[in-house]
N, C-alpha and C positions, 0 to 999 in steps of 0.2 A: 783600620788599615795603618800601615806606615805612615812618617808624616813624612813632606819631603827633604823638612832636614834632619831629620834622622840620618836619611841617604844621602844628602849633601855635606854633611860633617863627617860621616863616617863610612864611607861608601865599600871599602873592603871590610869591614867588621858585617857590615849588613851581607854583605854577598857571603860571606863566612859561614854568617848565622843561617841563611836561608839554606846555603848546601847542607846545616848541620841538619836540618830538616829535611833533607833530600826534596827539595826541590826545583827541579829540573830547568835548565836553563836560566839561575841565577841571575848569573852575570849579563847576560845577555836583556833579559826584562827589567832589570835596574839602569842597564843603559837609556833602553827604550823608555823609561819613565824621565830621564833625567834628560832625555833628548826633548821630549814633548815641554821638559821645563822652561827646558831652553828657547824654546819657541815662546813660550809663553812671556818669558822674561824679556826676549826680543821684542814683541807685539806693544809689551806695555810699557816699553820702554820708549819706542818712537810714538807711542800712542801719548805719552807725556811730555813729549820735546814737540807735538804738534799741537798741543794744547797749549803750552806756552806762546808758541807763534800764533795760534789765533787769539792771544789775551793780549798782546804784542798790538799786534793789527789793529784788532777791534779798541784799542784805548786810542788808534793814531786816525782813525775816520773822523772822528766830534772835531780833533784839530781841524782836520782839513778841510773841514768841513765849513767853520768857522772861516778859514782862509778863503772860503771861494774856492778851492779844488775839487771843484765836485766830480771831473773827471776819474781824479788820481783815489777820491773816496769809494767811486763806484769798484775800478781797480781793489782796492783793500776789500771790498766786500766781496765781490766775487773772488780773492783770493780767499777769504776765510770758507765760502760757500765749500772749495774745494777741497781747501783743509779736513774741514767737517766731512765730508764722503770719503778722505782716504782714511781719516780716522772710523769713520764707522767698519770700513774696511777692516783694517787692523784690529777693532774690538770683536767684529767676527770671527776673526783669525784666532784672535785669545782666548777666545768662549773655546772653540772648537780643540785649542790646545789643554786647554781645563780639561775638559772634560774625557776628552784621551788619555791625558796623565791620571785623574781618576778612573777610568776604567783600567788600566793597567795594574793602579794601584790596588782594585780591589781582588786585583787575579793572584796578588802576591802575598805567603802566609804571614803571621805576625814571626816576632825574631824569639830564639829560644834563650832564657837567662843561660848563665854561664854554668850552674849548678845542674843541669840537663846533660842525662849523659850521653853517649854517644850509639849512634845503632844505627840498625834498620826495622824491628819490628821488635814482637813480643817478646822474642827470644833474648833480647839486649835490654828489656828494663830493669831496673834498680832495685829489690828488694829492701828496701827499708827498715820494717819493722815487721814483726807476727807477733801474732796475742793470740789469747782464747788457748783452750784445750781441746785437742780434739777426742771426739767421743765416739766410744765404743758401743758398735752396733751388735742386733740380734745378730746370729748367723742370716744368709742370704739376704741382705737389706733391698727393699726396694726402691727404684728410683722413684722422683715426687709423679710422673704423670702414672704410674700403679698404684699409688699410694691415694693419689686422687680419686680417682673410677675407686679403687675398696671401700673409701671412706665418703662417696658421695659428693666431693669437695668441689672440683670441677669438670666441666663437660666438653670436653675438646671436638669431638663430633657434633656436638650440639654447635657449637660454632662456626665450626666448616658448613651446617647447614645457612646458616643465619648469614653468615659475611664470606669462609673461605678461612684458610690455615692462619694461623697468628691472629686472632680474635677467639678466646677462649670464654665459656660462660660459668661465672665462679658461681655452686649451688651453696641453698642453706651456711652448713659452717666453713664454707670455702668462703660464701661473701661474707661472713661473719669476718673473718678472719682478714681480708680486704679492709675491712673499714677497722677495725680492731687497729693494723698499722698504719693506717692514715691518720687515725685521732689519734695515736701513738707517738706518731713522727711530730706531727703540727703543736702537738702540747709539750713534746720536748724543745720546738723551735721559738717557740714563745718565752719560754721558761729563759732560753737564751738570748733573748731579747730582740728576735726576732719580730715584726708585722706581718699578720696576716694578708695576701692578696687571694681576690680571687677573681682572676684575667678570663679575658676572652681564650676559647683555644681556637681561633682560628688566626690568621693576621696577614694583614696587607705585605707587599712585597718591598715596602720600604724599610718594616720592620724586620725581614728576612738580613735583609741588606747592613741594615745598623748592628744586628748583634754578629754575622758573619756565615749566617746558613746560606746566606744567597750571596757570588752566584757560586761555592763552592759543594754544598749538599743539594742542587737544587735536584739531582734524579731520586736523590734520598727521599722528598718529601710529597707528599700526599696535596697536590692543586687541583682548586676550585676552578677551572679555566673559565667560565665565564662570569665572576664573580673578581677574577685573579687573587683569590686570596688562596692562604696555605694553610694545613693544620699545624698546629707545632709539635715540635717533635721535642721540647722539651719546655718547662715553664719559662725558665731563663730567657725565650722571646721576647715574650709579651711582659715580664716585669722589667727586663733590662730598659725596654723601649719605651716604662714611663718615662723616661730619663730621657730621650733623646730632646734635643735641640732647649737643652734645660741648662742653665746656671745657676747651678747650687750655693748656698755658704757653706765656708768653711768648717763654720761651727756646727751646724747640721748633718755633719759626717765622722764616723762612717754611717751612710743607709743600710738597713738592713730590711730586706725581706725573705718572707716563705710563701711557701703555692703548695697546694695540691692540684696538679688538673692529670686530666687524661694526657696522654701523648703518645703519639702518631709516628711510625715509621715505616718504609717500602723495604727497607732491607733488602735490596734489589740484589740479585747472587747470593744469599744464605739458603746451604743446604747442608744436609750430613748427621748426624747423630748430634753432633755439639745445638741443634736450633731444635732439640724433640722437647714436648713438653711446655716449659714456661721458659725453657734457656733464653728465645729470642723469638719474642712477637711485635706483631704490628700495630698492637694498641695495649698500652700499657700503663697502671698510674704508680707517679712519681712526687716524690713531696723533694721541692726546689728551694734553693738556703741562694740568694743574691744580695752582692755587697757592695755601694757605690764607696769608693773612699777617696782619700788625698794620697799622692807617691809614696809619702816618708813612711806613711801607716797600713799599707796593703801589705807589707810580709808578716806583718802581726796580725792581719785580719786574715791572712789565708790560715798561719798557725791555728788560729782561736776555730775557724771552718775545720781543717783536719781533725781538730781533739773535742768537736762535737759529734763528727760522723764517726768517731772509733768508740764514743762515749753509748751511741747509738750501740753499735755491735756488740761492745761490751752488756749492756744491758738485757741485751739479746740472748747471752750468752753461746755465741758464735762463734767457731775458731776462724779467726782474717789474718791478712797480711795485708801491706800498705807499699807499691813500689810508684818510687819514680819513674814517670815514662821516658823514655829514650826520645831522642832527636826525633827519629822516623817512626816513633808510634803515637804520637802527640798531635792532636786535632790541629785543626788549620790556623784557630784563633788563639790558642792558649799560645803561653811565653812559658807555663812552669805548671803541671799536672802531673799531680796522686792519684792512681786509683787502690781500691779499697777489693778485696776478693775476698769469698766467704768460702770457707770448705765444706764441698759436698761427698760426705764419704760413702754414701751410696754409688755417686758416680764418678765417686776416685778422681775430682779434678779440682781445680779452682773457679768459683764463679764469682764475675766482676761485678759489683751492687753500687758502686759509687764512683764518679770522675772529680775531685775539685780542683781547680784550677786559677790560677791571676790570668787575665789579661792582659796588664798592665794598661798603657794606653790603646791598645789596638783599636777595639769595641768603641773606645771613647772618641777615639778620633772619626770614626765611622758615623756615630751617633751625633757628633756634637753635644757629647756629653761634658761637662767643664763647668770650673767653683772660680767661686771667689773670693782670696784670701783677702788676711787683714791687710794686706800693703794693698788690696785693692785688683791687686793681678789677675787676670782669668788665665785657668790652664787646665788642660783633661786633667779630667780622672783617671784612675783604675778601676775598672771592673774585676767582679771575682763571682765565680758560682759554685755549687758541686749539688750533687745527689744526694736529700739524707730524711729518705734513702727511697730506692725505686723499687715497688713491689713484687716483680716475677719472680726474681732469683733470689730474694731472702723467701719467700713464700716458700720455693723447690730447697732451700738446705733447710729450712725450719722444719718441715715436712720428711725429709731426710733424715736429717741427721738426730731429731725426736723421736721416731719411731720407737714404739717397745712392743713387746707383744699384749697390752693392752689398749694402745691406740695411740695417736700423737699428742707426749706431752707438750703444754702449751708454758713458756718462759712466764719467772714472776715475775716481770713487767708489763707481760700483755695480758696478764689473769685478770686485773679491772675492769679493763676492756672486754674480754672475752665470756666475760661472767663464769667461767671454767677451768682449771686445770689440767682436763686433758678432753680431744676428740677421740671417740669411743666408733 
């Protein structure tokens, strides 16, 4: 979250930033936050001018005490008695102003760098860069969920049996082909110096909280209610939030980790031809690239992120593009997000396979994520994550865009893997 003097040093740059994200009522909930400060800053203010008068007092009773006024000592102590209750007062009053101002705070998104450009949705992001060549198919190509049923790969009925739409059961060379990019992705992440984790996928709602799905995705996610735990809808949860309430060194940064887990989404309102197939399910695996660092060195560790995940594609041999997201298509916690779209030329569109993104402090202020330099300083971190890469939608253009009339060739990067060349 914000911190609050972010908002108090800069209080129209923040309100700026937040309209560049189109979110609604800016100005008005920056007040509201700054107002509950104020409170706060009041409380503990007479809460420290009434602790002085009972330190005052209380040094002047043993005098008087001494002198034989035992009267005028009893007086000093029953004034400090009363001291003490209006201050607990007061300290109730400050908790209760805390914790307002944090609940405001966490309703309000993180700010977008200045390199974010301006919009409202998809139609306003930044095309950056395209690579790859795009390849020329049979006549009539078919999309990947035909191409799946021909070739036995996966069973999309089969799933609607078993769980319901968006849980898809990958056969034979389908999960061949599943695990083929998971040990694909995890041994390129290593390579790059990545640690391997392998987290819980479910997690408590404080971990919601610290990396920024709650309470902003909370209809998005999949709850235990009687348990109150959530599934995660991405690794980036459960590894961000080894970190939380952690003071790192200096020296020991940047962190770097990878995941492979499952991940869980409701995708609550997705319908239409764009979700058929693998475009957009409700359980999906994804291999997670997370980066704890220091301020000066998080745009070169998001760099070094972007040109592993295009390294990824490249490898792939993929036709992608890479845009900048706009103000108003940029998730709740990011300050500065790429995504990565892979060309499906069966279905004549672009399909999105990676998000990376800085946080900057947002995450870490949420987390109590924060190092400690050589001057001895504690101060957040940055956080940073991205996708590389999430399984459905490279699976649907691999599937696609390899078609030949003798089966889908399989890329010479996953041939080790796959023990094959092409499914037949």
């Amino acid at each position: 979250m914000l911190t609050i003097k972010q908002i108090l040093e800069d209080k129209a740059g923040v309100v700026r930033g937040l309209e560049k994200k189109h979110f609604n009522g800016a100005a008005e909930a920056i007040d509201a936050v700054i107002a509950a400060d104020n409170r706060r800053r009041e409380a503990q203010q007479q809460v420290d001018e009434l602790k002085a008068q009972v330190n005052q007092i209380s040094k002047s009773i043993g005098g008087l005490m001494k002198e034989g006024k035992r009267d005028e000592a009893e007086q000093a102590k029953a004034r400090v008695a009363e001291i003490k209750q209006k201050s607990a007062e007061l300290e109730e009053l400050m908790k209760k102003a805390t914790e307002e101002r944090t609940q405001l705070l966490l309703q309000i998104p993180n700010l977008p760098y200045p390199e974010v450009p301006e919009g409202t949705g998809a139609e306003d992001n930044l095309v950056v860069k395209q690579g790859g060549k795009l390849i020329e198919l049979p006549e009539n190509p078919l999309p990947h969920w035909e191409l799946a049923k021909k070739y036995n790969l996966i069973d999309f009925d089969l799933g609607v049996k078993i769980s319901g739409a968006g849980f898809p059961v990958y056969v034979g060379w389908g999960a061949r082909l599943q695990r083929a990019l998971i040990n694909f992705f995890l041994d390129e992440a290593r390579k790059a110096g990545y640690t391997e984790i392998m987290p819980p996928t479910v997690v408590n709602a404080a971990s919601g909280y610290g990396t920024g799905q709650l309470p902003d995705k909370e209809g998005q996610m999949y709850h235990c209610e009687i348990d109150d735990l959530y599934l995660i809808p991405t690794a980036e949860v459960p590894v961000t939030n080894i970190y939380r309430d952690v003071i790192l060194d200096e020296k020991d940064l940047p962190i770097k980790n990878c995941a492979y887990t499952q991940c869980f989404r409701r995708e609550a309102g997705s319908y239409g031809k764009d979700v058929r197939g693998l475009n957009r399910l409700h359980e999906f695996s994804k291999i997670e690239i997370v980066r704890i660092d220091k301020p000066e060195h998080s745009a070169e560790s998001h760099q070094e992120m972007l040109d592993h995940v295009e390294g990824l594609l490249q490898k792939l041999e993929l036709p992608y593009r890479i845009l900048r997201l706009c103000g108003g298509d940029m998730s709740f916690t990011a300050a500065v997000c790429y995504d990565f779209e892979v060309y499906s030329e069966a279905q004549q569109r672009w399909l999105e396979v990676s998000s990376v993104s800085n946080f900057d402090t947002y995450q870490a202020n949420r987390l109590q994520c924060r190092y400690r330099g050589a001057d001895k300083k504690i101060q957040l971190c940055h956080t940073l994550n991205g996708s590389a890469l999430a399984l459905p939608r490279i699976v649907a253009a691999l599937l696609e865009d390899f078609q030949t009339p003798e089966g889908i060739r399989i890329p010479k990067a996953l041939q080790p893997y796959m023990g094959t060349d092409i499914i037949k």
